[in-house]
Structures are given as structure tokens and as C-alpha cells.
N, C-alpha and C positions, 0 to 999 in steps of 0.2 A: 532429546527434549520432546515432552509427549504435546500436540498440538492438539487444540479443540477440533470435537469432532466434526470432519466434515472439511475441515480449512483446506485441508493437501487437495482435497478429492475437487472443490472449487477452484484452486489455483491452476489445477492441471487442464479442468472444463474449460477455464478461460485462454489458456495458451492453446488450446486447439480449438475453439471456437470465435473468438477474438481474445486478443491478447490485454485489447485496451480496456480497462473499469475509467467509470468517471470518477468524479472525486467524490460523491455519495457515497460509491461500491468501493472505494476504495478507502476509504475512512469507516469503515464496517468493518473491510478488511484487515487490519489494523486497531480496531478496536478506539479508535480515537474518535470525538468530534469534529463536525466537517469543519465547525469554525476553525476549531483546532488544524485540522492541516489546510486550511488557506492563511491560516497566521504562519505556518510552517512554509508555506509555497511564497508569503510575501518576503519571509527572511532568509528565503532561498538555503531553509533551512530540514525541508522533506525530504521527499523522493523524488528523482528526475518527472518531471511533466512535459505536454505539449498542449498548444493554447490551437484547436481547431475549429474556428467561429468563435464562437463565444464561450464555450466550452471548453473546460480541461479536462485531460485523460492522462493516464500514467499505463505505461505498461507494466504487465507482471511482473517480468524479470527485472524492472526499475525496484518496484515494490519490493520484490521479494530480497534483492541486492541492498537497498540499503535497509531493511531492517536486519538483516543476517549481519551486515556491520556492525549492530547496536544489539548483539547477544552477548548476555553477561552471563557466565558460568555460577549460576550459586549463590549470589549474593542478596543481600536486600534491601529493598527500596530506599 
């Protein structure tokens, strides 16, 4: 699966310099609206999160785990 360029070289910068995107960076990441994944975080229906202050963060390998879940071989929309 060929990935936009740049995404791998970002996700690897964030597991070794912090692991954790907010939910701005990580709804970029992903390519979705933020509203979009806090309607996903309310139906506990995203990516694993953690609530620090007032603030959510997700880690990469949460990120990167459930959307490798949600890879379809081929087909279309």
C-alpha cells in the first residue's frame, strides 16, 4: 500500500520523539476532521485516547493499530 508522502517518515519522528499527537495531529493524521474524531472518541468508536488535563492525546501505535484494522484490500468506497 503506497502511503502519502512523508506519513511513515512522521509516524517514526513521533515514536522517538514523543509518541503522543493530540487530537488536531492526529486527525491530520488520519486524514479526518477533528470534529470527525471527537464524534468518533464520543462513540468510543476511534482510536484508543487518554484525557491528560483537559486535553486528549492518542498514541501512535494506538493510531496506527486501529487504522491497520480498518485496511481494505482493493475495493471501493
Amino acid at each position: 500500500m503506497n502511503e502519502p508522502d512523508g506519513t511513515q517518515r512522521r509516524a517514526q519522528q513521533a515514536r522517538e520523539n514523543c509518541p503522543f499527537l493530540t487530537a488536531k495531529q492526529t486527525a491530520f493524521h488520519l486524514g479526518i476532521a477533528r470534529t470527525t474524531l471527537k464524534r468518533m472518541r464520543s462513540e468510543r468508536r476511534g482510536p484508543a485516547c487518554r484525557l491528560h488535563g483537559h486535553a486528549w492525546y492518542y498514541h501512535i501505535d494506538d493510531i496506527e493499530a486501529w487504522s491497520n484494522a480498518r485496511k481494505r484490500d482493493g475495493g471501493h468506497d
